[in-house]
LODREN-310445 format. One line per 2 residues: number of its first residue (from 1); their letters; for each residue x, y, z of N, C-alpha, C, CB. Coordinates in steps of 0.05 Angstrom, whole numbers. Glycine has a CB too. Example, Ala and Ser with C-alpha at 12.3 -4.5 7.8 and 13.67 -1.06 7.14 Angstrom:
2
1	AS	264/-114/156/246/-90/156/264/-66/156/226/-89/181 ~ 257/-45/142/273/-21/143/258/1/157/282/-12/114
This chain:
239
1	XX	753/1010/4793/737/1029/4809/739/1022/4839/707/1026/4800 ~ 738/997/4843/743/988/4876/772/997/4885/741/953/4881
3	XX	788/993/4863/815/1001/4876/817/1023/4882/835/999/4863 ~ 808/1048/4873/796/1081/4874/783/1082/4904/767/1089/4846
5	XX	770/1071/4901/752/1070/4927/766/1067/4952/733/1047/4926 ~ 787/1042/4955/801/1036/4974/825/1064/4975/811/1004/4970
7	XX	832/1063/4955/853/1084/4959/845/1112/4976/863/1092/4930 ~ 820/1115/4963/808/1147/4980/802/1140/5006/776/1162/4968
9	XX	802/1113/5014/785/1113/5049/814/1115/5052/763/1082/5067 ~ 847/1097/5055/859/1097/5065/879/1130/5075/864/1077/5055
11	XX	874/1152/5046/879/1172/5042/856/1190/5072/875/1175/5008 ~ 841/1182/5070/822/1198/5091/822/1193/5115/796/1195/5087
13	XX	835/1157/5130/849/1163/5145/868/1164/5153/845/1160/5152 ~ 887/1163/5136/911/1184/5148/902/1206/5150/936/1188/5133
15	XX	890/1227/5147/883/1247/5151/871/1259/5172/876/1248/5137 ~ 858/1234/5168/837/1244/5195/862/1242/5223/802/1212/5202
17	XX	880/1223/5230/900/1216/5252/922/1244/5251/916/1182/5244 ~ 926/1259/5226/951/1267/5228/943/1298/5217/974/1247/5210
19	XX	925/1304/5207/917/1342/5194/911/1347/5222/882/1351/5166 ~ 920/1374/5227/915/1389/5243/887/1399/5250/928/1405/5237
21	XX	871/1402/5228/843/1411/5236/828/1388/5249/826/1422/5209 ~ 836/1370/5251/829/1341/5275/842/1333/5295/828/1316/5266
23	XX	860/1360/5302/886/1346/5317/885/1371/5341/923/1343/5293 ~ 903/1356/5369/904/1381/5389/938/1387/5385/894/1371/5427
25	XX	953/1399/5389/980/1416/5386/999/1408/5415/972/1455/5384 ~ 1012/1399/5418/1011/1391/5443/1036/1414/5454/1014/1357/5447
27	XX	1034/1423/5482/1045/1453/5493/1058/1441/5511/1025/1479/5506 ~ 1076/1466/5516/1099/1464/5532/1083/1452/5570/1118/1501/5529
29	XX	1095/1438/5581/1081/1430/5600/1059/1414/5600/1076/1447/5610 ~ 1044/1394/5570/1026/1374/5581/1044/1358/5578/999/1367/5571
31	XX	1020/1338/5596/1022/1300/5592/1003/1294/5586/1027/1279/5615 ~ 1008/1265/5581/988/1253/5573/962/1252/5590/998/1231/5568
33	XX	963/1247/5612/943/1257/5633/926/1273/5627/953/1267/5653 ~ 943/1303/5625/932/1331/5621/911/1336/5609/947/1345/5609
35	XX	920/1315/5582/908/1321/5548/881/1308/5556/929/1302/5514 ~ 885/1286/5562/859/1268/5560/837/1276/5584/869/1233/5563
37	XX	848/1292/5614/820/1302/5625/820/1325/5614/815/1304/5657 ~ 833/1342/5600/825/1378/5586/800/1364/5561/866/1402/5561
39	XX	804/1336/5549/792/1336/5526/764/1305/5539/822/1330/5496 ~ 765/1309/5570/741/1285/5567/748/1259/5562/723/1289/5544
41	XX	772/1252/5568/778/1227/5550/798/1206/5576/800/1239/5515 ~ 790/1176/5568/806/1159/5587/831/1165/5576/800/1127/5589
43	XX	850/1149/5597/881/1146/5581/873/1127/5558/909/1131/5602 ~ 861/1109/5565/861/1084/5544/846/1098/5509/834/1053/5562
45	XX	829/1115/5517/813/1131/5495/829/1139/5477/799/1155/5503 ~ 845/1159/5489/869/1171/5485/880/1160/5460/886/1170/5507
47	XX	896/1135/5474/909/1121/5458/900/1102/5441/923/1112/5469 ~ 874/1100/5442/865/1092/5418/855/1107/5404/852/1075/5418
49	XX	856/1128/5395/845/1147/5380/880/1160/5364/823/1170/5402 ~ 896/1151/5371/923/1156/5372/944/1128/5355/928/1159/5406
51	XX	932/1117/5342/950/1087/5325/979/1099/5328/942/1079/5282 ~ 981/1125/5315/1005/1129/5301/1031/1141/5320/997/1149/5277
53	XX	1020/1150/5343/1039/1147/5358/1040/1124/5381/1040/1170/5366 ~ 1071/1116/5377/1082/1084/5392/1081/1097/5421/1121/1070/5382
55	XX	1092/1121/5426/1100/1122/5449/1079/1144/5463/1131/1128/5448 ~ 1057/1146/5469/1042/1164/5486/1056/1178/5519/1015/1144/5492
57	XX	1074/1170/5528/1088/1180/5547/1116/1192/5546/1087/1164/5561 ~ 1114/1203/5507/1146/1217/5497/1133/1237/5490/1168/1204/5470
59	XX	1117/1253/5480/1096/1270/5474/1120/1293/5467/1071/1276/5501 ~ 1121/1306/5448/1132/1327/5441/1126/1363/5434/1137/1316/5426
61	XX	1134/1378/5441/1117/1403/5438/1119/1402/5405/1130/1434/5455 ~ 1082/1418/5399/1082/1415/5372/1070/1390/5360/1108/1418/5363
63	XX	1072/1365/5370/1064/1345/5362/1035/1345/5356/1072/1329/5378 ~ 1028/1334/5333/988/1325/5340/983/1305/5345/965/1325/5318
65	XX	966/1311/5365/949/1280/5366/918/1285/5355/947/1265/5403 ~ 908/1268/5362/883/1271/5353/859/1267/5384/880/1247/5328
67	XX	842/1283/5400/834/1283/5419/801/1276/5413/844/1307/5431 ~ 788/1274/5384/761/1274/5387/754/1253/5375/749/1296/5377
69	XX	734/1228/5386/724/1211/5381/711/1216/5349/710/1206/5404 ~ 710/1195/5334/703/1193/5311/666/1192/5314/719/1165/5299
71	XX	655/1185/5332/630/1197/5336/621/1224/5351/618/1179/5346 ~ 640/1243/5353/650/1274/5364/660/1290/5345/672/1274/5385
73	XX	666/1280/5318/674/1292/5299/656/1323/5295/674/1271/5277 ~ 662/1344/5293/648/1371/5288/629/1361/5266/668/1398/5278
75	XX	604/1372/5270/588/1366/5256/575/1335/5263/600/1371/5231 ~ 581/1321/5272/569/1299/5268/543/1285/5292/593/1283/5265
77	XX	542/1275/5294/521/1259/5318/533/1248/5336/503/1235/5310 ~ 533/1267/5357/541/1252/5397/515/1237/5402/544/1284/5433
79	XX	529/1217/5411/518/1196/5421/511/1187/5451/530/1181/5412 ~ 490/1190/5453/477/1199/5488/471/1163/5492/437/1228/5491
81	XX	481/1165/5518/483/1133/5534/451/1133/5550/517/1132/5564 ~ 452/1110/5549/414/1104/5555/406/1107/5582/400/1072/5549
83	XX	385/1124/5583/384/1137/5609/343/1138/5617/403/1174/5603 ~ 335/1144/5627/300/1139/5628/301/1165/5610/279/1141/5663
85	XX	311/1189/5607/306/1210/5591/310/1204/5554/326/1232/5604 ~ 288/1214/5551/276/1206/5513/298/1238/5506/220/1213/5502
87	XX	320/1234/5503/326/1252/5484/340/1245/5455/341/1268/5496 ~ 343/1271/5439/347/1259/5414/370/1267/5407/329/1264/5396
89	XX	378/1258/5388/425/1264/5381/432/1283/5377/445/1252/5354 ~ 449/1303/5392/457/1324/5391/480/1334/5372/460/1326/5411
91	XX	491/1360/5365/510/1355/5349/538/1375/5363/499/1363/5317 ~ 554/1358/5364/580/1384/5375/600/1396/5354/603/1370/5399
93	XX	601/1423/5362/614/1445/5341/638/1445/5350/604/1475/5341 ~ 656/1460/5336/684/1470/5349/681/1491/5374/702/1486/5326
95	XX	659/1506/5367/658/1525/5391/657/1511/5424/631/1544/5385 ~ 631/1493/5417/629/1473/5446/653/1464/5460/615/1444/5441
97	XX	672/1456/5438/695/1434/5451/713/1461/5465/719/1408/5421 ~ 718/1490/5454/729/1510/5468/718/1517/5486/734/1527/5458
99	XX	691/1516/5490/693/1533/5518/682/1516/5534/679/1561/5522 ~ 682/1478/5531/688/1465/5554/708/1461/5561/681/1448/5557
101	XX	732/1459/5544/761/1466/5554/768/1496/5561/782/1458/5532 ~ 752/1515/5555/756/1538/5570/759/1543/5598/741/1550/5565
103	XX	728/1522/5605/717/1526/5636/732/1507/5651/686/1521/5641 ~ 742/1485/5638/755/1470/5656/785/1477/5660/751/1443/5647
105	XX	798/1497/5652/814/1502/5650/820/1535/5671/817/1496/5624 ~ 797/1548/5666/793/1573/5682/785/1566/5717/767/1590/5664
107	XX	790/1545/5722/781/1542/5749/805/1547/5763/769/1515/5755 ~ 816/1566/5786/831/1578/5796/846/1561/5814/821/1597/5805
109	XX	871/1557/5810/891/1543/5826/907/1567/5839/910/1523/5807 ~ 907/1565/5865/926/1587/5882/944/1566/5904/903/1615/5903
111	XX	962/1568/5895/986/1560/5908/1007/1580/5920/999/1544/5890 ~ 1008/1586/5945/1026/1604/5951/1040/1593/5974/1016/1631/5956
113	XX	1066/1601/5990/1087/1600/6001/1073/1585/6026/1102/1627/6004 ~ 1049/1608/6037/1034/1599/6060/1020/1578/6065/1020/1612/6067
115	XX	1006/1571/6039/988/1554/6031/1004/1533/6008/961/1571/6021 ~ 1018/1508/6012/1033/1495/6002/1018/1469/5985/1051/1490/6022
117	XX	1013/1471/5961/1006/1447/5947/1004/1420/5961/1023/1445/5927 ~ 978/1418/5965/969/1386/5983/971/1363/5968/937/1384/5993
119	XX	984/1338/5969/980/1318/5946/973/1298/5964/1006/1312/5925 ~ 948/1291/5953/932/1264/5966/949/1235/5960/899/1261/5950
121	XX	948/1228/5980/966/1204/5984/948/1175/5996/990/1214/6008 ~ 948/1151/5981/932/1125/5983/957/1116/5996/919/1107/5956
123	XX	943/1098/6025/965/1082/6029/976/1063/6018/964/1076/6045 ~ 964/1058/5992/984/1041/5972/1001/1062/5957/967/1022/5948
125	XX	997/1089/5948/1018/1107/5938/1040/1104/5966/1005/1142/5930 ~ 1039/1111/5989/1053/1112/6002/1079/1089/6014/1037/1120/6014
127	XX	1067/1065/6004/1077/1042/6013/1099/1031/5980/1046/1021/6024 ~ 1088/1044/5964/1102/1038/5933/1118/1062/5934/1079/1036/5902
129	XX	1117/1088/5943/1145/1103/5952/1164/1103/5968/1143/1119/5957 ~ 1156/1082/5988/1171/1073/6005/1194/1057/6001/1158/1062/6018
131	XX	1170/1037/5976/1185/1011/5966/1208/1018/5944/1163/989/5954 ~ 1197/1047/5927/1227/1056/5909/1243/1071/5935/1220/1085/5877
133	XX	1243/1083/5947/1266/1092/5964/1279/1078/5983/1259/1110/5977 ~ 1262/1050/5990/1284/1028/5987/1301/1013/5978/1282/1018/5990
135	XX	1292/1012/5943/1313/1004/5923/1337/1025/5913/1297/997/5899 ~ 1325/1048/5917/1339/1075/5909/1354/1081/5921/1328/1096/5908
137	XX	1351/1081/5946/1369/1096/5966/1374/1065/5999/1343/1136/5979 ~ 1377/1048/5991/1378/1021/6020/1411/1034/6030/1379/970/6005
139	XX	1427/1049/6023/1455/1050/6027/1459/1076/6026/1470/1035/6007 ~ 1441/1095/6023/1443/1124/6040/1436/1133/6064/1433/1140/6029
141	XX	1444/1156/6063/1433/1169/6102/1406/1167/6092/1443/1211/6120 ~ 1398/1175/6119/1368/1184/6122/1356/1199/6111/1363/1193/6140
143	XX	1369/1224/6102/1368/1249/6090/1366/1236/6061/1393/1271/6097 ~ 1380/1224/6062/1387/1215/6025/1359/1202/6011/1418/1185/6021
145	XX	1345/1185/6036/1325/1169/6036/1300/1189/6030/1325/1152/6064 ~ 1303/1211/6036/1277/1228/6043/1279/1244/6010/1282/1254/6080
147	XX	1300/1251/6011/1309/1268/5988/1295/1251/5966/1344/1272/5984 ~ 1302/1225/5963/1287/1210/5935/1257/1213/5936/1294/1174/5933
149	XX	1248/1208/5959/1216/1211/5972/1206/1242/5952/1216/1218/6017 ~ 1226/1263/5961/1203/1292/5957/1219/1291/5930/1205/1328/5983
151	XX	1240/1282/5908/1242/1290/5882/1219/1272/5863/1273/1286/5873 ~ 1200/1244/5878/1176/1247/5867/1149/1250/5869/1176/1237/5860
153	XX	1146/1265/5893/1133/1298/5901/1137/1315/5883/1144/1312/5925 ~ 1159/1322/5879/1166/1344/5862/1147/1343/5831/1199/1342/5858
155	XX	1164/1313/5821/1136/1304/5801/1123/1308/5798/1124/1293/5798 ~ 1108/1301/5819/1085/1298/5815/1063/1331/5812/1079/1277/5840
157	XX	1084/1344/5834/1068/1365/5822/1076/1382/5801/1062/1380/5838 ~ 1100/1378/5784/1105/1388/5752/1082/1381/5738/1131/1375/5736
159	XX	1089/1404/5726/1063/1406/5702/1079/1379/5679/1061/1450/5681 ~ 1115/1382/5683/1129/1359/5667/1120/1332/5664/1153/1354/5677
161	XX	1107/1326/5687/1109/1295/5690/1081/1285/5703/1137/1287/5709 ~ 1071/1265/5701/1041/1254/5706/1036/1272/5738/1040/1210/5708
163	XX	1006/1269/5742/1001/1277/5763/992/1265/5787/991/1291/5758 ~ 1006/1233/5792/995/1220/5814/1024/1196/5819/959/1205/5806
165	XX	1030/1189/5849/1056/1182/5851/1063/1162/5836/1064/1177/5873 ~ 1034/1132/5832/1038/1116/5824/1048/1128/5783/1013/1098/5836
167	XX	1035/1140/5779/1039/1149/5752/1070/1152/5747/1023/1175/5745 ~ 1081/1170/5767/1110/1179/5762/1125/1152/5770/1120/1208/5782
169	XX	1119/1139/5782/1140/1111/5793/1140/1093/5762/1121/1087/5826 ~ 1116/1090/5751/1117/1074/5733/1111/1088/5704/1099/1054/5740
171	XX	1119/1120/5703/1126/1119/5673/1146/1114/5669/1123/1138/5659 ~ 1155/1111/5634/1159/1095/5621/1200/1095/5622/1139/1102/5594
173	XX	1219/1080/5635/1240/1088/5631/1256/1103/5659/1235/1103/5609 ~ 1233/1102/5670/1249/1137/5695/1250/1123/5720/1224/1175/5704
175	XX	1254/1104/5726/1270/1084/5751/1276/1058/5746/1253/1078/5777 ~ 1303/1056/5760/1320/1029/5751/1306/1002/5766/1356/1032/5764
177	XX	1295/1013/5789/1275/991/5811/1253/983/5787/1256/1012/5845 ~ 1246/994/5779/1219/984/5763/1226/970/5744/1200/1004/5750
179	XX	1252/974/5731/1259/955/5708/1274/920/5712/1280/974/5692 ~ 1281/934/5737/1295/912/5743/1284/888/5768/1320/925/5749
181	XX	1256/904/5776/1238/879/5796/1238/899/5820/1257/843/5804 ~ 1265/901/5833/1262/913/5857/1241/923/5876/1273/929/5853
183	XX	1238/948/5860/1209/959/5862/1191/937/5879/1195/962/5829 ~ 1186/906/5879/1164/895/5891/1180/885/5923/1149/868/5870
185	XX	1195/885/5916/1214/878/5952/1197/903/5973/1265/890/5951 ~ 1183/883/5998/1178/900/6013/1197/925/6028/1169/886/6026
187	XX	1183/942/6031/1201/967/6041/1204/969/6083/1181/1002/6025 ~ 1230/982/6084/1235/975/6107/1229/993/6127/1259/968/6108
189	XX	1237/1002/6149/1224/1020/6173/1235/1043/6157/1236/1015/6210 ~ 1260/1041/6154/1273/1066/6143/1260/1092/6125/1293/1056/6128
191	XX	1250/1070/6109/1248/1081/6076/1217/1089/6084/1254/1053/6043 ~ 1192/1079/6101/1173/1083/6111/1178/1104/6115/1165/1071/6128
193	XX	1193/1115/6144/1201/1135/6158/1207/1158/6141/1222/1128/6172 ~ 1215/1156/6123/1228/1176/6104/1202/1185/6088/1253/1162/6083
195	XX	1182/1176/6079/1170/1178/6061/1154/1199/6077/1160/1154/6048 ~ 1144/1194/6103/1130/1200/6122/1137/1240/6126/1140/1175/6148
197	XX	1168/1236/6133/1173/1261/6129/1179/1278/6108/1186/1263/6140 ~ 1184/1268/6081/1180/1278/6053/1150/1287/6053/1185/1252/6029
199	XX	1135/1274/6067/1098/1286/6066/1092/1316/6084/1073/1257/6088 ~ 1117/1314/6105/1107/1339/6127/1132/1352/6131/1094/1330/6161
201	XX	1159/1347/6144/1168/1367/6157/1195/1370/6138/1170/1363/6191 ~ 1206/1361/6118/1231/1362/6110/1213/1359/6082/1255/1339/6123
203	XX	1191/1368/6071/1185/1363/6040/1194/1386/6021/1152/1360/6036 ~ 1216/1406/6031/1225/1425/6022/1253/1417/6018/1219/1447/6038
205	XX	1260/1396/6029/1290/1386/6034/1307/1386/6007/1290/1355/6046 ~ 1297/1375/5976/1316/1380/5951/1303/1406/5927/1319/1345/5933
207	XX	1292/1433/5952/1273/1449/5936/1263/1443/5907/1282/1472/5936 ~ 1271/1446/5892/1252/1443/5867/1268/1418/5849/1249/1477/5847
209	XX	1282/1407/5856/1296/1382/5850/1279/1360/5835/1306/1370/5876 ~ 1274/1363/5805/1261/1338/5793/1280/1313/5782/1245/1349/5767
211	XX	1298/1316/5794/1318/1285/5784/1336/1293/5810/1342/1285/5744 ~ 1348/1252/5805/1378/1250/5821/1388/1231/5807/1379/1242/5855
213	XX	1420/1223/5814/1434/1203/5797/1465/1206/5815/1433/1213/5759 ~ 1464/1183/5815/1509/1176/5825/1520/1179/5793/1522/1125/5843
215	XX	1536/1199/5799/1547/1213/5772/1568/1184/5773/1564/1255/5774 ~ 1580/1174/5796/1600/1150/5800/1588/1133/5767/1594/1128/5838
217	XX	1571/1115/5778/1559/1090/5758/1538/1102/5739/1544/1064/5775 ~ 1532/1120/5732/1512/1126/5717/1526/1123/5682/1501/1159/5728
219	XX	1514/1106/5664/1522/1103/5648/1512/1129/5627/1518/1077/5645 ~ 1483/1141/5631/1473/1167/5616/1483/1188/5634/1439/1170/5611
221	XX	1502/1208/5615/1502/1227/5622/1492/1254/5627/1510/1225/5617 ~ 1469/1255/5620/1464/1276/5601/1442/1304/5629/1440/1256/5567
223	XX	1449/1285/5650/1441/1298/5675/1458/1321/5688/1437/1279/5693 ~ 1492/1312/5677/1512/1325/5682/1511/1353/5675/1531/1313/5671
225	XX	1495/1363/5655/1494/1387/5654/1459/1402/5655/1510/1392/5629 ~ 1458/1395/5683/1429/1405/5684/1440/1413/5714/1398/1381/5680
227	XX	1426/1438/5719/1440/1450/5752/1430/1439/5776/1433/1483/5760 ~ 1452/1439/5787/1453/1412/5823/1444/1435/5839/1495/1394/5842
229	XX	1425/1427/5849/1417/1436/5882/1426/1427/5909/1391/1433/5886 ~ 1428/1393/5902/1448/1398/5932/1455/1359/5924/1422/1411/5978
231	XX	1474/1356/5943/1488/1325/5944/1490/1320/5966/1515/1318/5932 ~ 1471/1294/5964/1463/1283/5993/1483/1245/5995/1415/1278/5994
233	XX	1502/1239/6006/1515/1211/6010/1526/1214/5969/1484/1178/6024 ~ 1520/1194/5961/1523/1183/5936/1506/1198/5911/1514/1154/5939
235	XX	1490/1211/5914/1474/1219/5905/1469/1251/5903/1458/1205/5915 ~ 1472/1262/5875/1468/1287/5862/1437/1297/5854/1485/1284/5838
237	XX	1432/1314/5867/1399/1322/5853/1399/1341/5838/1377/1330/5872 ~ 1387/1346/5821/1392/1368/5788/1361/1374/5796/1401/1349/5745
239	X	1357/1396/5772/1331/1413/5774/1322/1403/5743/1336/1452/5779
């Protein structure tokens, strides 16, 4: 009888991690970012509510994850954090969780030609872009220097890829500086300078350019057939 017993909990959660009717669908254009403020949730939440996937920053269209706390479950008892107000446990439906992702989602973004997407910049984001376009680019022109600067700008504002610089510098795989130390070598006047104008007057410089690579030493190819916008010294930028 105990063995019965164990078998049905372990059966229930797998289920609970991997059936769709507990799960979000994941669409063309999120991240992980995306998912977890549309659904209320830390990154760390996220991924713990998530065992079964290893890699939270490979995310696949179609994929499920699972976005609702096990005390958020439909039907069940939300749990209100202690406050001077006497209230008593509420319960959340499926309908609630849609049309707070409705509203947070219906809030109007206008980006046009005139009016150019602003991205807030910490002078530690600025000083850690500096410091990859000194490992990236210490042996290109100037131009070449700036060009690495606005392809993670570009990033940053794809719906593709996280939405804050430090996020894009250190996901998982997508610069050779980060893997290999570089990245912490202070950055020089140059690469400063460059970053500076990637922010204002040349941030149009590899237009919609989300990658670069020296086709020379690049051991992955697979950039080779994605379309070049322009080649600056050593360096090819793809869309």
């Amino acid at each position: 009888m105990l063995k019965k017993c164990i078998t049905a909990i372990a059966i229930l959660v797998s289920l609970l991690f991997t059936t769709p009717t507990f799960a979000y669908t994941v669409k063309d254009g999120d991240t992980v970012e995306t998912i977890a403020q549309d659904h209320y949730l830390t990154l760390k939440e996220l991924t713990r509510l998530n065992p079964q996937i290893e890699n939270m920053n490979a995310l696949y269209i179609g994929q499920y994850i699972n976005t609702i706390k096990p005390e958020h479950k439909i039907g069940g008892p939300l749990k209100i954090r202690k406050s001077t107000n006497t209230a008593k446990p509420e319960y959340i439906s499926e309908a609630d969780l849609k049309v707070r992702q409705a509203i947070r989602k219906s809030k109007p973004k206008i980006h046009t030609k005139s009016t150019p997407k602003t991205i807030e910049v910490t002078a530690y984001e600025k000083d850690l872009l500096a410091r990859l376009v000194r490992a990236e680019a210490q042996n290109e022109p100037f131009n070449g220097k700036v060009a690495v600067a606005c392809v993670v700008l570009n990033r940053v504002e794809s719906k593709k890829f996280p939405n804050s610089i430090r996020s894009v510098i250190y996901a998982r795989n997508q610069f050779q500086p980060v893997l290999n130390g570089q990245i912490n070598k202070p950055a020089d006047k140059d690469s400063r300078e460059a970053v500076n104008e990637a922010l204002s007057s040349k941030r149009d410089l590899v237009g919609s350019s989300l990658f670069f690579y020296n086709p020379k030493i690049a051991q992955s190819r697979w950039l080779d057939t994605r379309p070049t916008t322009l080649a600056i010294g050593r360096h090819v930028f793809k869309k």
